[in-house]
N, C-alpha and C positions, 0 to 999 in steps of 0.2 A: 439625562441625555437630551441635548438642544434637536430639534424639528430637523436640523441640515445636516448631526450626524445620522437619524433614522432617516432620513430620506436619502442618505448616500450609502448608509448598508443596505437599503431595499432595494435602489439601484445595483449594488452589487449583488446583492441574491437573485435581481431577474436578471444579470448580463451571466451568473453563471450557468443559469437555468437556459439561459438559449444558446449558450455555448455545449450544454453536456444535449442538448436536443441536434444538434449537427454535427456531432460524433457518431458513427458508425454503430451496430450497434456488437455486442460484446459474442465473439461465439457462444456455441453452448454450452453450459457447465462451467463457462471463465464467470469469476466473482471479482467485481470492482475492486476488491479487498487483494487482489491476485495481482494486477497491475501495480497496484502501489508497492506490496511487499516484493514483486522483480525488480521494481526501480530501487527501490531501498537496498535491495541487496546487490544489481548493476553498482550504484553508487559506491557502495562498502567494498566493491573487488577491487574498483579503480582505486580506492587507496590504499591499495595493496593488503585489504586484508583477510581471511580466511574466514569469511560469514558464517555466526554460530546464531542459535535458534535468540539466545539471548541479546545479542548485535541486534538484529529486526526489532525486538522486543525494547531495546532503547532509543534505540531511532527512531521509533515511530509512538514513542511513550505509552506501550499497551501490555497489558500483562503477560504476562512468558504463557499461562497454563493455552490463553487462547490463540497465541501464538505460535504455538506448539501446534495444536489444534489445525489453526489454518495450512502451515507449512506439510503437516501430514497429508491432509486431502488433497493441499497441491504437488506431492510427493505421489500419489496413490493415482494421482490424474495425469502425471509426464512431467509437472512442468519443472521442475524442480528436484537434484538428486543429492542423497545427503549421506556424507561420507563419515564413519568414524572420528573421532577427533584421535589424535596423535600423542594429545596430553597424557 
């Protein structure tokens, strides 16, 4: 790796680092991991589709078991309601 690409991912690491320090900060019990899998799932409705535990789990390339996992807690906490499937 050349000196100008590390010095432009370090730049990139301290512009995100002062960008997440001027964000607000998260209510209580919301987990970083909670906004991303809303938007991933916001995302997946607009294209018309019926978000399964597995959809999040491709989208966001992360293993179904902890994914399952997150979506329960965020189930168990409001944010998020999970309906039988139809299949």
């Amino acid at each position: 790796m050349t000196n100008e690409k590390v010095k432009r991912m370090l730049d990139a690491c301290y512009q995100a680092k002062r960008i997440r320090e001027l964000l607000p900060p998260l209510p209580q019990g919301v987990m970083p991991s909670y906004i991303q899998y809303m938007d991933t799932i916001q995302k997946l409705e607009k294209q018309g589709i019926q978000v399964k535990v597995s959809d999040v789990s491709d989208a966001l390339s992360l293993p179904r078991p902890g994914v399952t996992r997150t979506v329960k807690d965020m189930e168990t906490k409001g944010y998020v309601k999970k309906f039988a499937s139809a299949e």
